[in-house]
N, C-alpha and C positions, 0 to 999 in steps of 0.2 A: 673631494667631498662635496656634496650637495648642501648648498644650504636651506635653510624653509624658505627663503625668496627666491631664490633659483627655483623650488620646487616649485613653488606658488606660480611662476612665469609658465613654467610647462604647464603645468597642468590648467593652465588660462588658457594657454595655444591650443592643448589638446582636445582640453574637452569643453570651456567656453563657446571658444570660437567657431567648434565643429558645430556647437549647435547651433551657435550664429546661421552659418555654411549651408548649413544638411537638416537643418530642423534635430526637434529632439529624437532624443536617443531609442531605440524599445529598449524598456527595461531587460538587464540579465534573463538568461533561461530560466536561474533557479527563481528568481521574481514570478514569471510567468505560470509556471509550475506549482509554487504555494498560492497564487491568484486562482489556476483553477481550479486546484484541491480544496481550496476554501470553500468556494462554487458549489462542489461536488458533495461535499460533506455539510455544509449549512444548508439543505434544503432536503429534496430528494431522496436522499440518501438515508437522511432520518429518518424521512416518513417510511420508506421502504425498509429499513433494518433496525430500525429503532434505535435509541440513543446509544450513542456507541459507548459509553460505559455499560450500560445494562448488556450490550450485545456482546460486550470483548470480554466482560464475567462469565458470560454465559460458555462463551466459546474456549475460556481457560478451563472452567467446572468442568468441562468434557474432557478434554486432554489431560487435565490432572487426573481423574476416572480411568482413562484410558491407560495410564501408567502408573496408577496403582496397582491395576488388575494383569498388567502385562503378567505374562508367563513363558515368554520362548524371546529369543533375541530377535529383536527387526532391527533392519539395515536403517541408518540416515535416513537413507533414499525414501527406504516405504515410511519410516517415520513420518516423514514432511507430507508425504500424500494423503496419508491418514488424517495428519495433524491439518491440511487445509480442506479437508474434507470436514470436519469439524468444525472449522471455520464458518464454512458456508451453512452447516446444519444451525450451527450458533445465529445466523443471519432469519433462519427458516422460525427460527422458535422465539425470537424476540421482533420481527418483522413484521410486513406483507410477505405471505409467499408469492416466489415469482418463479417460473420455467425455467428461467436462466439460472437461477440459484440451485436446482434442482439439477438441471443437467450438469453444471460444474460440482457437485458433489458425488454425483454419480462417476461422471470423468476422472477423479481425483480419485475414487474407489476403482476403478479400473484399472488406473496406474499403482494402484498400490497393489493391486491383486496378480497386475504383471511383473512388480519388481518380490513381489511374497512366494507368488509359486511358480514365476520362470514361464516360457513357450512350453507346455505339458499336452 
């Protein structure tokens, strides 16, 4: 059994002294990762899609829409491409429009029209 001063001694070796050693550590990937999402999302991102509660409303109002009115079975598959087609229309109508938004909902419309009606 380990006790908490044995532990305390490793992990002084480990990771103290490493940084003595080696300088300090880069933080975790997951660190790194919510650092640039933060980035990402507190700036630019608003201004281009608008506050993402107004936009993520927007873009369930649709979906919920879309399956009320459903009337024939669609696959998962084409589900999700519809549903992030939607996504990106929800971005269009509470945003800046941007090209790129435009073309990823067209894309996503595509995939679903090839997982809906097959090579025809």
């Amino acid at each position: 059994m380990i006790t908490n001063a044995i532990q305390d001694d490793i992990d002084s070796f480990y990771f103290e002294d490493a940084a003595e050693t080696f300088g300090p550590l880069p933080p975790p990937v997951r660190v790194q990762l919510l650092e640039e999402g933060m980035g990402l999302t507190n700036g630019d991102r608003d201004k281009e899609y608008g506050p993402p509660a107004v936009n993520m409303a927007a873009s369930a109002a649709l979906k919920k829409a879309m399956r009320e009115h459903m009337v024939r079975d669609i696959s998962g598959a084409e589900l999700e491409a519809l549903d992030m087609a939607l996504t990106k229309i929800g971005r269009l109508i509470t945003g800046t429009p941007k090209r790129d938004t435009y073309v990823d909902a067209a894309t996503y419309l595509a995939i679903a029209g090839e997982i809906g009606i097959g090579d025809t």
